[in-house]
C-alpha positions, 0 to 999 in steps of 0.5 A: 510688841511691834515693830519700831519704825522711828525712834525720837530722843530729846533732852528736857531744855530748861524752858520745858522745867516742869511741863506735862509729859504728853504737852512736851512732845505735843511740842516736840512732834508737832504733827503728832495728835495729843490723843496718839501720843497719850496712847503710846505713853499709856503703852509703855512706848515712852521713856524717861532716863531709860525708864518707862514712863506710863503718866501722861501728866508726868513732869518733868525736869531739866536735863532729863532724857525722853524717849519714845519709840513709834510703832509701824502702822497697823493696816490702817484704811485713810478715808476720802476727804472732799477738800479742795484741790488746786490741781495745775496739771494732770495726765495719766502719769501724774498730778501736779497739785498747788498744796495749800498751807496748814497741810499735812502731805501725809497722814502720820503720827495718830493724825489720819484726816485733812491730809492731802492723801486724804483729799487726793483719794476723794479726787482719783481712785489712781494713785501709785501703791510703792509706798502703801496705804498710808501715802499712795502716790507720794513721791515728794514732801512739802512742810505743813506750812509750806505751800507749793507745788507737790507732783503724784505718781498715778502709778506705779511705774509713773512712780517710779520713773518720776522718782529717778529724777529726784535722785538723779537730781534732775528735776529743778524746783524753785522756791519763792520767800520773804527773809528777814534782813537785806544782803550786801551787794556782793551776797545778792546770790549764792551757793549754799552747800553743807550737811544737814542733820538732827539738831543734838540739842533739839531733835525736832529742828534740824542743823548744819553739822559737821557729821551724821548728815546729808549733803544739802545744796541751796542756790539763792538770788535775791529778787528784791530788797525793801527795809529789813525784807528780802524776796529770794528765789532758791532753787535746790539741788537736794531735797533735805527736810527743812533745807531751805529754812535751815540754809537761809537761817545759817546765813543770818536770813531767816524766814519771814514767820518761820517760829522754829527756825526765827522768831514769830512775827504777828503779821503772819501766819506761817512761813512765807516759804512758796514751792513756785516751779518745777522744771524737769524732762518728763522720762516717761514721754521724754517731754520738757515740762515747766511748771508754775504754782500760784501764790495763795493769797497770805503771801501776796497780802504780806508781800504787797503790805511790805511794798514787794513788786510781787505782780510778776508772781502773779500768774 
């Protein structure tokens, strides 16, 4: 058997009371195709209660504990994509890339097509290989919804240099959102700082926790208030999966269309969450770099529909 490069554990909530083996972790590893994971269940890489379980169409019941395990990738070849590309900047180091939403970073879990590698790799035959075929010149992530801007090593020694600065936390990026609800005046900025790991109660989201986590540090200033919205700028100290999402649920301000972290909202399509700069001193040439991503046009329709004064975004 191969080896397990990620193990996932869930208890069966009681909403999920009689739903289909494959549909509930369908729900529970959304980057994950239905096809993938039908398979590693057909592979025995599926448990339930500590016993495997081979039927897809299982049902199940509440309480009940699943496992599954994710075996590490065979040596699979990602095609080139031509999918467009926003690229904001670009020089023999590196790319600087406006992700658009609905885009996986990198291929994952069975989903191996319309990622940005995939389009990268149709842009450039330059990509940095420290983090092999499955996510060359990765040095950061964005969520699949969250849109921004995302830097691409073009080698390896660019790699690794411009990776140093995301643990020496000396890169600065800014986030732009719209969050539900208005801030007092004495909370119209903030520290937010705490750790941040697996929620025990729903593995797929993430939580504050008082143990087993990592340091998480959010700054947030609020640009604008109308009726029941907030714009916010966050610029982050740590990169955490789902930080800013998590930090700003925890102080009652979810985001605006964040259906994990909020509640849906008709209105929108995603989570109005907006990678917006980056800041940083370039180690490689010792350059001071500033870098801005435009809005796509989702957000900029929602903001101007709940009466923001988002012009000055608009670059």
């Amino acid at each position: 058997m191969e080896n397990i490069k990620e193990k996932f554990e869930f208890e069966v909530n009681p909403e999920y009371e009689g739903m289909r083996l494959d549909k509930y972790l369908a729900e529970q590893i959304e980057e994950a195709t239905r096809s993938y994971l039908e398979k590693l269940i057909d592979n025995s890489y599926v448990k339930i209660n500590s016993k495997i379980i081979n039927k897809n169409g299982r049902k199940l019941k509440s309480g009940e504990k699943v496992e599954i395990s994710i075996p590490e990738e065979e040596n699979i070849d990602i095609e080139a994509e031509n999918i467009p590309l926003d690229i904001v900047f670009e020089n023999d180091d590196f790319i600087l890339v406006n992700k658009k939403y609905n885009m996986v970073v990198h291929p994952a879990y069975g989903n191996y097509t319309g990622t940005l590698v995939n389009a990268l790799l149709y842009y450039t035959n330059n990509l940095s290989s420290v983090n092999g075929n499955i996510r060359p010149g990765i040095i950061h992530r964005l969520d699949k919804d969250t849109s921004g801007l995302i830097l691409v090593a073009k080698n390896n020694f660019a790699h690794a240099k411009l990776a140093s600065m995301f643990t020496d936390k000396t890169i600065h990026k800014t986030y732009l959102c719209i969050v539900k609800g208005n801030f007092s005046d004495e909370n119209l900025e903030g520290r937010i700082e705490n750790l941040i790991g697996r929620d025990t109660k729903d593995r797929k989201k993430m939580a504050i926790v008082k143990e087993n986590g990592k340091l998480a540090i959010s700054n947030y200033r609020v640009v604008e208030q109308v009726k029941d919205y907030s714009l916010v700028e966050v610029l982050i100290e740590t990169g955490r999966t789902h930080q800013i999402r998590v930090h700003m649920k925890s102080i009652n301000h979810p985001i605006l269309g964040d259906v994990i972290y909020g509640s849906e909202d008709k209105n929108v399509k995603r989570q109005m969450l907006h990678a917006f700069k980056l800041e940083f001193l370039n180690p490689l040439d010792n350059k001071e770099y500033r870098f801005t991503g435009k809005l796509f046009d989702d957000f900029i329709e929602v903001a101007k529909k709940l009466n923001f004064n988002i012009d000055k975004y608009m670059i």
